[in-house]
C-alpha positions as CSV (number, residue, x, y, z in Angstrom):
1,X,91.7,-39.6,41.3
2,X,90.1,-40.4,44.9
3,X,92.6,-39.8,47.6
4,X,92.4,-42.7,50.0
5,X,92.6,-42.1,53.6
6,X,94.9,-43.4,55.9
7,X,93.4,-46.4,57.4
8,X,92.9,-47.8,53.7
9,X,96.8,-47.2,53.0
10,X,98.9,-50.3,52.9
11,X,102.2,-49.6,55.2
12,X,104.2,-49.0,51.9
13,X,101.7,-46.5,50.8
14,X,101.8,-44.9,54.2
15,X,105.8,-44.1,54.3
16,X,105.5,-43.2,50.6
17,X,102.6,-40.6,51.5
18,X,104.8,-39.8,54.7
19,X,108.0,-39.0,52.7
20,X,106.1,-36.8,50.3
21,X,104.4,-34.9,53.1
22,X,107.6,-34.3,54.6
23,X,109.1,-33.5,52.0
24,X,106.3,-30.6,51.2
25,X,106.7,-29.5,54.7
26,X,110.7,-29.0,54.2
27,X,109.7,-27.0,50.7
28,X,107.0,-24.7,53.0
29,X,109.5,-24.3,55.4
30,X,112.1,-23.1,53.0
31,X,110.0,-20.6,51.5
32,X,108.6,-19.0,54.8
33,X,105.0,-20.3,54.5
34,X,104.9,-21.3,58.1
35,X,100.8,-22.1,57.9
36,X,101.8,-24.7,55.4
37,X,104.7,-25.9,57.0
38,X,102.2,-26.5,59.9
39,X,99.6,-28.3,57.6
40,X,102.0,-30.9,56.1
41,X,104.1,-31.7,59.6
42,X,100.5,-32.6,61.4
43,X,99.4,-34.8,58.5
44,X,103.0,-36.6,58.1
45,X,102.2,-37.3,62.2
46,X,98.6,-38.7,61.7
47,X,99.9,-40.5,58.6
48,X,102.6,-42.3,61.1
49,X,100.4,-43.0,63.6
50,X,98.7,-45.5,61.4
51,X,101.9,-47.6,61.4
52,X,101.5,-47.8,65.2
53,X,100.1,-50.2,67.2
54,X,96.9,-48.7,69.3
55,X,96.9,-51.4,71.9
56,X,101.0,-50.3,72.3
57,X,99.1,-47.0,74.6
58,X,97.6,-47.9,77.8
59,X,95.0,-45.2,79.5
60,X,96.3,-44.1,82.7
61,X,99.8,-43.8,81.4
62,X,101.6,-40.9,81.1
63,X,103.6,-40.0,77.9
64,X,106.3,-37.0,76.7
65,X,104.7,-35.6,73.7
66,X,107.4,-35.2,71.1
67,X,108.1,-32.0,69.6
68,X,106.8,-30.4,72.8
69,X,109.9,-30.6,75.9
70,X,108.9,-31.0,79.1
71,X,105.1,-31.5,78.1
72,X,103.9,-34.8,79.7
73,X,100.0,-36.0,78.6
74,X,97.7,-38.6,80.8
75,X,95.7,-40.5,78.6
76,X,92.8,-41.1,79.4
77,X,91.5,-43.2,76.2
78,X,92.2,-44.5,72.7
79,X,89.6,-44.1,70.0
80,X,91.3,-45.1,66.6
81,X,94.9,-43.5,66.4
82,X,93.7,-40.4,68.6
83,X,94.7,-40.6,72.5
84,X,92.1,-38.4,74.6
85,X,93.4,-37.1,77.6
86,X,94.9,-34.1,79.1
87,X,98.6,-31.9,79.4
88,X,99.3,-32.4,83.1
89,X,100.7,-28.5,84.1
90,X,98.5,-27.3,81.5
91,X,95.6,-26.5,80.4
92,X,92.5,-28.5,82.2
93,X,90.6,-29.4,78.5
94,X,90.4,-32.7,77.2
95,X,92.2,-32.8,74.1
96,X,93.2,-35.5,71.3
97,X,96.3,-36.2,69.7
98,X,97.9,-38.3,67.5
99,X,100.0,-41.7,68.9
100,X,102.8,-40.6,66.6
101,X,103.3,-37.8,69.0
102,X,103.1,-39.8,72.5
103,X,107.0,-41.5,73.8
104,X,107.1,-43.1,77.0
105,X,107.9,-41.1,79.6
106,X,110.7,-43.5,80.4
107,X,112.3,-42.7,76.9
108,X,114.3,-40.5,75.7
109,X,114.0,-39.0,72.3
């Protein structure tokens, strides 16, 4: 059976696939098989950036990445569910991540 990516998922297929990779994440975790652990969490996030709203992210605004305190990121574009921009503080590389991970600096978490 073909796996279907994420952009084909329906939003019910997309918290199902979500739940399960969590769920495989929690198991990796348990058993000390960090590398794994890692695998699942990042693919649970681009999974849940597909129930976001791209247009919800405006370039030139600055966002808290979650899972990462006191990290702010500048985003300089959207291309799908990827925001290009940079870590402000940090290092001076363009980089992409997943709109799953960006909160509004304004929020809390």
């Amino acid at each position: 059976m073909k796996m279907k990516k994420y952009s084909e998922m329906t939003e019910a297929e997309l918290r199902t696939e979500i739940g399960l990779l969590k769920e495989k994440a929690r198991k990796a975790e348990q058993l000390g098989i960090i590398n794994e652990f890692a695998v699942y969490e990042r693919k649970a996030i681009l999974a849940s950036s597909f129930l976001l709203d791209p247009a919800d992210f405006k370039a030139g605004e600055i966002y808290r990445v979650e899972g990462d305190p006191g990290v702010f990121f500048k985003v300089d574009y959207l291309k799908g569910v990827y925001a290009w921009g940079y870590r402000l503080g940090g290092h001076v590389e363009e980089e992409a991540i997943p709109i799953a991970m960006l909160v509004p600096a304004g929020e809390m978490f």
